[in-house]
C-alpha positions as CSV (number, residue, x, y, z in Angstrom):
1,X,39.3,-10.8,30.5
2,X,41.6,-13.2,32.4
3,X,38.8,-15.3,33.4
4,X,37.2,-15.4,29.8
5,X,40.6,-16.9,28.5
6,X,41.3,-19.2,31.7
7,X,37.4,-20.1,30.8
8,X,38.0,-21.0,26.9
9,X,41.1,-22.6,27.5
10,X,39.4,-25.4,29.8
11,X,36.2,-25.4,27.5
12,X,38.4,-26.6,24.8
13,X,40.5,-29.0,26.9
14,X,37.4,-30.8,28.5
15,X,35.7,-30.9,24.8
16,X,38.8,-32.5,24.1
17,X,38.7,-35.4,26.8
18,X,35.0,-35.6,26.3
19,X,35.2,-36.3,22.5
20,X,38.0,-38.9,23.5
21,X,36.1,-40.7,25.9
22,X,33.0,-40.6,24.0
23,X,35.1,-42.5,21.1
24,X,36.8,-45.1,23.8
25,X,33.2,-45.7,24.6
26,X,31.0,-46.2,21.5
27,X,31.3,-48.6,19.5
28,X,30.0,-47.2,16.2
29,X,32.2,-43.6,17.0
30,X,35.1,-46.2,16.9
31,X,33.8,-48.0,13.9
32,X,33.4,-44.6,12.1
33,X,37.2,-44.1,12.8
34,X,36.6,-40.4,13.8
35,X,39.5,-38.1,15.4
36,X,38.4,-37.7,18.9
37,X,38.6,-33.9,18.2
38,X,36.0,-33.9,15.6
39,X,33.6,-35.6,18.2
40,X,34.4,-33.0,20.9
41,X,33.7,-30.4,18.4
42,X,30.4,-32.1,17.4
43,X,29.7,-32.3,20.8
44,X,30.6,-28.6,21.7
45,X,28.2,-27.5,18.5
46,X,25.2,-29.6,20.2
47,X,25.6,-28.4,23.7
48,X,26.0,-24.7,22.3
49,X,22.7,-25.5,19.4
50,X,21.0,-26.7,22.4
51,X,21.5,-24.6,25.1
52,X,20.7,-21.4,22.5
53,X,17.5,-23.3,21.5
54,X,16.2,-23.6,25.5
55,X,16.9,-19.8,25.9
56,X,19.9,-20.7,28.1
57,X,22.9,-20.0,26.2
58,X,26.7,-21.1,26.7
59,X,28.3,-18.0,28.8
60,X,30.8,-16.2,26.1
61,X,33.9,-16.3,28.5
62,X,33.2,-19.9,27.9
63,X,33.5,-19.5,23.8
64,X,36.1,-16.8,24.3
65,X,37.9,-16.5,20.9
66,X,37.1,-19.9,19.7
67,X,35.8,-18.5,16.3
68,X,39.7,-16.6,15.7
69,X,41.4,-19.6,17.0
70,X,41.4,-21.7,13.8
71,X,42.7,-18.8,11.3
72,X,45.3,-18.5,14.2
73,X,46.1,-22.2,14.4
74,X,46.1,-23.1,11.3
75,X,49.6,-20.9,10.4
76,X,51.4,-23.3,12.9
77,X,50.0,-26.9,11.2
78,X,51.4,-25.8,7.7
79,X,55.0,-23.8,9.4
80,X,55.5,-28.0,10.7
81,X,54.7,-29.5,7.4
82,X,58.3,-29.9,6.5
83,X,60.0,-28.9,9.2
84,X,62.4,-31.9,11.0
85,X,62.0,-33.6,7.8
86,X,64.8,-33.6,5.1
87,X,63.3,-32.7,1.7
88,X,65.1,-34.9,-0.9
89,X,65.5,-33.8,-4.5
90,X,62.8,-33.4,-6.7
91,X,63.9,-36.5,-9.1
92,X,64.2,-38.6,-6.2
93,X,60.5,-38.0,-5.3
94,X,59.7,-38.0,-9.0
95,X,61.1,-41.5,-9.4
96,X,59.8,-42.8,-5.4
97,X,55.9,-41.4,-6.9
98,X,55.9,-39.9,-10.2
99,X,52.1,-41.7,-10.9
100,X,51.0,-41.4,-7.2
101,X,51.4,-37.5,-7.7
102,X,49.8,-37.4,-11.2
103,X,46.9,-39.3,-10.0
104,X,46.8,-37.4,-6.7
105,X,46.7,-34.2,-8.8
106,X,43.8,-35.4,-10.5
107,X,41.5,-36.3,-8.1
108,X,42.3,-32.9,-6.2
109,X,42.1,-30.7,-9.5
110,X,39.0,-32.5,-10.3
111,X,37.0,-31.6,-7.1
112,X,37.2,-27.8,-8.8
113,X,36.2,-29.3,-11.7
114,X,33.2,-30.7,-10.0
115,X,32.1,-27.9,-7.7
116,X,33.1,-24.9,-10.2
117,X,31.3,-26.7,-13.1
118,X,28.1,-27.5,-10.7
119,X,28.1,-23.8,-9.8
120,X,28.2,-22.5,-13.0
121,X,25.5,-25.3,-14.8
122,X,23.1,-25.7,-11.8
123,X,23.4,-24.7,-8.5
124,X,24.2,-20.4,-9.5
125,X,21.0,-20.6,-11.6
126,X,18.7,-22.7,-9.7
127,X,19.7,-21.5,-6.4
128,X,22.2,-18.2,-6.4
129,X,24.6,-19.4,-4.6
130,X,27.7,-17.7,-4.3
131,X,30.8,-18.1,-7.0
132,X,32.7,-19.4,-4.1
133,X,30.4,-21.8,-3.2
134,X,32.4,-24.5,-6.1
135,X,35.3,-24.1,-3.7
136,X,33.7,-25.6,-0.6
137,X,34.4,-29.3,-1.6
138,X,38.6,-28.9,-2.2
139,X,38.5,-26.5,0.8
140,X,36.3,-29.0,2.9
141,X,37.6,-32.6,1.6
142,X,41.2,-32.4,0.2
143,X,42.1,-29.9,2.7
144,X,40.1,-30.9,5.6
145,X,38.5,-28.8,9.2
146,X,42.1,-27.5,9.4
147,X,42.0,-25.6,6.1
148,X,37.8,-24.9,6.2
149,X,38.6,-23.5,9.5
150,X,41.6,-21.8,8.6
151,X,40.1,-20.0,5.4
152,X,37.6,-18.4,7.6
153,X,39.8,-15.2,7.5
154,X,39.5,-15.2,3.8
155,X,35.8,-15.8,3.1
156,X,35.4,-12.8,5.8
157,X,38.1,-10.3,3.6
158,X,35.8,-11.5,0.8
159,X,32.7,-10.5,2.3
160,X,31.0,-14.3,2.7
161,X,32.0,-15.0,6.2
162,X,29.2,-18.0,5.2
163,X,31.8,-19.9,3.5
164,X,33.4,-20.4,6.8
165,X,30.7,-22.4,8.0
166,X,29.7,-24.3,5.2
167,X,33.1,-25.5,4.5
168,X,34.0,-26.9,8.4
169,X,29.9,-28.6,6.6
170,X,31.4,-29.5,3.9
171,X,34.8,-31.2,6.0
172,X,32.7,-32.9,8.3
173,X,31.1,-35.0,5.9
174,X,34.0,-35.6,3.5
175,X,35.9,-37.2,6.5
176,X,32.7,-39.4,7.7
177,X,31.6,-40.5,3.9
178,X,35.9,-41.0,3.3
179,X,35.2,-43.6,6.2
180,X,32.0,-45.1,5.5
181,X,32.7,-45.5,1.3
182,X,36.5,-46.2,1.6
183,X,35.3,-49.2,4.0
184,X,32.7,-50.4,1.6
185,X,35.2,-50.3,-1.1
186,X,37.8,-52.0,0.7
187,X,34.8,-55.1,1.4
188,X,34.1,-55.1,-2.5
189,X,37.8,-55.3,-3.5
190,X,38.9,-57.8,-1.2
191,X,36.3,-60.1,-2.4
192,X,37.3,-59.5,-5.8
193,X,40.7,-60.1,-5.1
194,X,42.1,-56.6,-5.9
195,X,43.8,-56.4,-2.7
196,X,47.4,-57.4,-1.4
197,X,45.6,-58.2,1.7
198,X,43.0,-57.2,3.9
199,X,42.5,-57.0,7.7
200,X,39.0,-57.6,8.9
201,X,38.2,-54.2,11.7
202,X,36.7,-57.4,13.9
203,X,40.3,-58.8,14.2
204,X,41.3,-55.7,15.8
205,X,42.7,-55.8,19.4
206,X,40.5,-53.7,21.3
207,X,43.6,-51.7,23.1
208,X,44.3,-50.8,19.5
209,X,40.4,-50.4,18.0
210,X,40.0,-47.5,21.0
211,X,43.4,-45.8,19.5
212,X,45.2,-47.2,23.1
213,X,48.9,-47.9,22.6
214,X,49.5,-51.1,24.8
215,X,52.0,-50.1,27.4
216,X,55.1,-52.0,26.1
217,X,54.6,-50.8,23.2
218,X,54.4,-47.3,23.1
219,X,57.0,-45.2,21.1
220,X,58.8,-41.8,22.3
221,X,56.9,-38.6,21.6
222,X,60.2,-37.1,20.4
223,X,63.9,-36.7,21.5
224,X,65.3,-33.6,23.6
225,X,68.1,-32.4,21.2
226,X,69.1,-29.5,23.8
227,X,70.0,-29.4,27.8
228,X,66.9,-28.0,29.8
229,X,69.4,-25.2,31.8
230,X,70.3,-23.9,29.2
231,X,66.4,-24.0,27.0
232,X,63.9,-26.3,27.0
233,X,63.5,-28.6,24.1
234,X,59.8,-28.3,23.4
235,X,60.2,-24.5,23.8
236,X,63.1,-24.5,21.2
237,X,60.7,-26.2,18.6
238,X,57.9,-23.0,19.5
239,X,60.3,-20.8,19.2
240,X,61.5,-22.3,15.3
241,X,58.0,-22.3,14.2
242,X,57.9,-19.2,14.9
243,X,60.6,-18.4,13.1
244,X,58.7,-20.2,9.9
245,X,55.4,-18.2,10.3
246,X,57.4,-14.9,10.6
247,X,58.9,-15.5,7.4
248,X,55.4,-16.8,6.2
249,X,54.1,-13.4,7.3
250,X,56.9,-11.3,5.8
251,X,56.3,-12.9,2.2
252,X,52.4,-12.2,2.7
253,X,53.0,-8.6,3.4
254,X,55.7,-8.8,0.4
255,X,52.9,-10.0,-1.7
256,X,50.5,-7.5,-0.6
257,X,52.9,-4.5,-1.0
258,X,53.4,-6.3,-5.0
259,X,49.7,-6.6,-5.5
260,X,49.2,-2.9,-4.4
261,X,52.1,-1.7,-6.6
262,X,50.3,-3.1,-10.3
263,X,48.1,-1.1,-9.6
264,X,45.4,-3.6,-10.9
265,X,42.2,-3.6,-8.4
266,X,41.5,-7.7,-9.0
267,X,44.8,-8.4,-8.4
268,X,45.9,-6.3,-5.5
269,X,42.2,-8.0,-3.8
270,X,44.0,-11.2,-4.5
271,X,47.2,-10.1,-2.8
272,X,45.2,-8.9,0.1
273,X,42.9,-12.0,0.8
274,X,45.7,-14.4,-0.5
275,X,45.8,-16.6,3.2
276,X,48.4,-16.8,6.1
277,X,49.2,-20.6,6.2
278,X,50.4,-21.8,2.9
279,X,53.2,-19.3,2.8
280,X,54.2,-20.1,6.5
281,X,54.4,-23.7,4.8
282,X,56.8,-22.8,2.9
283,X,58.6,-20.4,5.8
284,X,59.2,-24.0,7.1
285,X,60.5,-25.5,4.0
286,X,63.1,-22.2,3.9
287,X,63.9,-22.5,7.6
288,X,64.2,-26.8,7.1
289,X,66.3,-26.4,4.1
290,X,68.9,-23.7,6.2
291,X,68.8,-26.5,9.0
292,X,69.8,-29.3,6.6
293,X,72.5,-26.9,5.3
294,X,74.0,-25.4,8.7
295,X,72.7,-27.5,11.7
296,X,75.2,-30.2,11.7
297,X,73.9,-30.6,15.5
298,X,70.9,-31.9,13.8
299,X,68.8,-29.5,16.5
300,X,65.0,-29.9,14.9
301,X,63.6,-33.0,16.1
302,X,60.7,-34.6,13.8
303,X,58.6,-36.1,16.7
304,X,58.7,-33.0,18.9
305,X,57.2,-31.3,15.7
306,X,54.6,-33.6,15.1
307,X,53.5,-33.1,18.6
308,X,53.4,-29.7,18.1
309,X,51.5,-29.6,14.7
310,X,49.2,-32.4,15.8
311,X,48.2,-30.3,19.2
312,X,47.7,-27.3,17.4
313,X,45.2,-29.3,14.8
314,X,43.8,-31.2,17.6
315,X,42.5,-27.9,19.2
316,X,41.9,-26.1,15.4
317,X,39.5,-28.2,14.5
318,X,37.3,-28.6,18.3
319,X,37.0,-24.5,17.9
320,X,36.2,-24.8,14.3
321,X,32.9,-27.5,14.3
322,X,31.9,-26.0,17.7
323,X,31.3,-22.2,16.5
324,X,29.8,-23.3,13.0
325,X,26.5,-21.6,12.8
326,X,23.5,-23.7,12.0
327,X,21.7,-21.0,10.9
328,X,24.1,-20.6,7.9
329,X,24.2,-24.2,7.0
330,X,20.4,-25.0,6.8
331,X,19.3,-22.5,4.1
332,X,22.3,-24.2,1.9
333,X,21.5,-27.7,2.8
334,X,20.4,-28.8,-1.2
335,X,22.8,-27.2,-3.0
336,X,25.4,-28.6,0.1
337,X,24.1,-31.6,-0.7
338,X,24.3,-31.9,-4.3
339,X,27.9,-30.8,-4.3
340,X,28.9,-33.3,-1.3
341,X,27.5,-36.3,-3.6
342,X,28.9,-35.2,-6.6
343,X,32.2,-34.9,-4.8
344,X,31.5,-38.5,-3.7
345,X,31.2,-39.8,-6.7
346,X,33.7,-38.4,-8.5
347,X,36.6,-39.5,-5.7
348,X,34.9,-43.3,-6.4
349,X,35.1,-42.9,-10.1
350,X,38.6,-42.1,-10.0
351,X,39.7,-45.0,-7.3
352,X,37.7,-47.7,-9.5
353,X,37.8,-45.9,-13.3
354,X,41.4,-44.2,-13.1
355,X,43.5,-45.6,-10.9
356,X,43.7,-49.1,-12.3
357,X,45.0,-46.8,-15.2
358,X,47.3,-44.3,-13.7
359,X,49.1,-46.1,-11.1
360,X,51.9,-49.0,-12.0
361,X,50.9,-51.4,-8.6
362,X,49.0,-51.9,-6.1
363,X,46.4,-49.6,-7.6
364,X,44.2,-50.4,-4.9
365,X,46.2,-49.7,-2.0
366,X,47.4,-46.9,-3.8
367,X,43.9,-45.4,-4.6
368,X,42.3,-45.9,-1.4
369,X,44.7,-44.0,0.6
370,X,44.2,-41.2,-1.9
371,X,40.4,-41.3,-1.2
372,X,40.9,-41.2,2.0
373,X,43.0,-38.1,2.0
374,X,41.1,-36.5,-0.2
375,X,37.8,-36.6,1.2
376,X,39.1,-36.7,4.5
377,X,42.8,-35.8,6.0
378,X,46.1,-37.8,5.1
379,X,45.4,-40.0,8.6
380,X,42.1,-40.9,6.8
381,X,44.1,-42.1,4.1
382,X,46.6,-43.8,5.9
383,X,44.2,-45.4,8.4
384,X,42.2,-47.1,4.9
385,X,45.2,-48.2,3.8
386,X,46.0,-49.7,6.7
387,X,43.1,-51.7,6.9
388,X,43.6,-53.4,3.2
389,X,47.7,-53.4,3.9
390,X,48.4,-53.6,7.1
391,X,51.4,-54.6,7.4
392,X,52.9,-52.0,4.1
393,X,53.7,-54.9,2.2
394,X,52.9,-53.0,-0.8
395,X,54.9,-50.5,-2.7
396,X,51.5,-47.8,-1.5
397,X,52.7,-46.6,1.7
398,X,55.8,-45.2,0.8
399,X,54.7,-44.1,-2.7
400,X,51.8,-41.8,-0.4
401,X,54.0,-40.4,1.1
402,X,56.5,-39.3,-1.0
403,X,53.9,-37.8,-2.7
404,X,52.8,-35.7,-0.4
405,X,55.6,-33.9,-0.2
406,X,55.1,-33.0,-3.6
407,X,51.4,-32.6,-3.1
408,X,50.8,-30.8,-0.5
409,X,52.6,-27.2,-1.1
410,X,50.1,-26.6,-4.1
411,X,46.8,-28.9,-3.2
412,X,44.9,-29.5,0.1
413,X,45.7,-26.0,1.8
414,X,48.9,-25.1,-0.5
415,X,49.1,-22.4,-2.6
416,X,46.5,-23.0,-4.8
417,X,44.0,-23.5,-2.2
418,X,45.0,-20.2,-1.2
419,X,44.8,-18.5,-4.5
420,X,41.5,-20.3,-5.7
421,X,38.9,-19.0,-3.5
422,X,40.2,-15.2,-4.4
423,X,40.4,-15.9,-8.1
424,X,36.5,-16.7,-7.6
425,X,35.4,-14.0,-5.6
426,X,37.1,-11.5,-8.0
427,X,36.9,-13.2,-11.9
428,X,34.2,-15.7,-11.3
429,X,33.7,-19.8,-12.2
430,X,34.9,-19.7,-15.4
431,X,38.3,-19.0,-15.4
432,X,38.6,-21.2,-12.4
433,X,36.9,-24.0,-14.3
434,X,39.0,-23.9,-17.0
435,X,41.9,-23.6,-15.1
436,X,40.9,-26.6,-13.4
437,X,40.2,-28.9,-16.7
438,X,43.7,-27.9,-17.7
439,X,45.5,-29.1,-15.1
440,X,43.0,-32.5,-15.2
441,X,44.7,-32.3,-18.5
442,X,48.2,-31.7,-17.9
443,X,48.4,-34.7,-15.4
444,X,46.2,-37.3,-17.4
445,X,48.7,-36.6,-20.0
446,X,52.4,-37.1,-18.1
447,X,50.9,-40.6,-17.4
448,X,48.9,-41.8,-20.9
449,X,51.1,-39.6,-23.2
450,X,54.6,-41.0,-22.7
451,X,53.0,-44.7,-22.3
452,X,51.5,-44.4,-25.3
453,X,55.0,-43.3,-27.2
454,X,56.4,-46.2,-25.7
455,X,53.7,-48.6,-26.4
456,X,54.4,-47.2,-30.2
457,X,58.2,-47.6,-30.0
458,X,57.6,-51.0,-29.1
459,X,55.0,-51.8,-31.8
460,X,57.6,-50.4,-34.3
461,X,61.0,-52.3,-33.0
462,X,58.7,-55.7,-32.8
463,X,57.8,-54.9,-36.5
């Protein structure tokens, strides 16, 4: 057993540097803008497809644990959402990206609209896929391989350890297509003069195209905030996440002992397959909002956390593309496909139909970094917007991510990420779908409503 996990451990590690080197040295991986951890997982899923399909396959010490690692993982990227990060007050973020949020909210509630609706209209009578299936796209695009890879616990609880695979699918090509589109956009609105400006990818210094900081230039990981004799920093940090998936945990067990107690069979299966990671989310935002009460040392650094949360994703998703099974994805490929372009589509209809509408400046810069994000990760998002504003002189960057703060507890792995896929395992597409159209709704409305008041309270003082 010791030599499977020594084994694992270094076939994720050299996956790692492979994946990284591979982007350094292609041109059109670099291009493409992929994490280097997404190629090492590729990678790792072609030398383990292969070697299976030459009668040679990969040695299991060697994929030790790799298919538990993700719904493991995962808890530790949401505990460091928040943490090292002081959470203003709601009106504050209200006022810094009251719009950005609405029009965030719609593009995310829309993907269920999307996938639930083509579920229930073509793809569950054509070809019987499951109920779940409509939640692929929000799993796999706003919340990305860490979430697809991190709900794999759940589609097993719900008996469609499938959805799984198709998801980290379904991931995989929201974050290429987020690239690929959101460039093409960018090209179109820059020659139409939407943008603030625009940086041309050729004009980029290679140290900086191959993701290389130039020596001078590169910034501290993090601060120490504590003396080493006494405990090491970085193990301080470990030891507060912890802390934050422990509460996380406690709440989930709090929720299942609530779901068993109404006595209710759909809702104590909800209770039971509600996920892990959105709850140690908000275990960090508890254990964030006691530090910015009673640490007046100011012990939680932001940079060690980042390093933390980004390592743990960095290895999440390697696992997670690596151990997808092939022979899951290709009976599902047409219906995959359907619901990946209509998913497309409807992320490009909000950035060129809505967001014009919705959001008060910049809508471009603001829109593009939402369809990044939600097709791809928030890097995506902010790596698009860098491209059209690179030097944040619109209002867009800090708008994004102010937002997010707002965003991300409910949409893109939040809570009702957690609570959609049970609610369509247990009462089906339609509630779901409706649910959906309401909130689509609700946020369409705090932006047009209230303008439209004030449009007629002009009209009415002029006359």
């Amino acid at each position: 057993m010791p030599m499977a996990i020594v084994m694992s451990f270094a076939g994720l590690c050299l996956l790692l540097i492979i994946g990284h080197l591979l982007r350094m040295s292609i041109r059109l991986l670099r291009r493409l803008y992929l994490p280097s951890a997404v190629i090492g997982g590729l990678a790792g899923l072609l030398v383990i497809q292969a070697s299976a399909a030459l009668g040679r396959p990969i040695a299991p010490e060697w994929t030790a644990g790799w298919s538990k690692l993700p719904g493991f993982l995962i808890n530790i990227v949401f505990a460091c959402l928040f943490l090292g990060v002081s959470i203003p007050r709601l009106s504050v973020l209200w006022k810094r990206a009251g719009p950005q949020l609405a029009y965030g909210q719609v593009v995310a509630w829309g993907q269920y609209v999307v996938g639930v609706g083509l579920v229930i209209v073509l793809l569950s009578p054509l070809f019987g896929v499951n109920s779940m299936f409509g939640g692929l796209i929000p799993v796999g695009f706003e919340g990305g391989h860490g979430t697809a890879g991190g709900m794999g616990p759940v589609f097993e609880d719900l008996d469609w350890p499938e959805g799984k695979d198709l998801a980290l699918t379904s991931a995989t090509a929201g974050i290429i297509s987020a690239i690929i589109v959101g460039m093409a956009l960018i090209n179109w609105a820059a020659r139409r003069g939407y943008t603030v400006r625009r940086r041309d990818p050729e004009t980029i210094p290679e140290d900086d195209a191959i993701s290389v900081i130039p020596v001078g230039a590169r910034p501290e990981a993090g601060r120490l905030t504590v003396r080493s004799h006494a405990i090491e920093a970085f193990s301080l940090h470990v030891a507060v996440v912890g802390v934050a998936v422990l509460l996380g945990f406690i709440m989930q067990q709090a929720l299942v002992h609530a779901g068993t107690a109404v006595g209710n069979a759909t809702v104590t299966k909800i209770a039971r397959s509600f996920p892990l990671f959105p709850l140690c989310m908000i275990g960090g935002m508890v254990v964030q909002l006691l530090a910015d009460r009673f640490d007046t040392r100011h012990l939680i650094d932001p940079g060690l956390m980042r390093r933390i949360q980004n390592s743990s994703l960095d290895f999440l998703v390697i696992a997670a593309i690596a151990t997808i099974k092939i022979e899951v994805v290709v009976p599902a490929l047409v219906p995959m496909l359907i619901v990946v372009t209509a998913a497309i589509l409807w992320n490009v209809f909000c950035l060129l139909a809505l967001a014009r509408r919705m959001l008060p400046d910049a809508w471009f810069e603001r829109g593009i970094a939402e369809l990044g994000q939600s097709m791809g990760v928030t890097a995506t998002g902010l790596l698009l917007l860098r491209v059209v504003d690179p030097d944040y002189k619109s209002p867009a960057a800090d708008a994004f991510a102010s937002k997010q703060l707002l965003h991300e507890p409910f949409m893109g792995g939040g809570l009702w990420t957690g609570a959609a896929i049970p609610l369509l395992a247990t009462v089906g597409c339609w509630p779901v779908f409706l649910i959906a159209c309401g909130a689509v709704a609700f946020w369409l409305g705090i932006v047009f409503v209230p303008r439209r008041f004030r449009r007629r309270a002009g009209e009415q003082g002029i006359s």
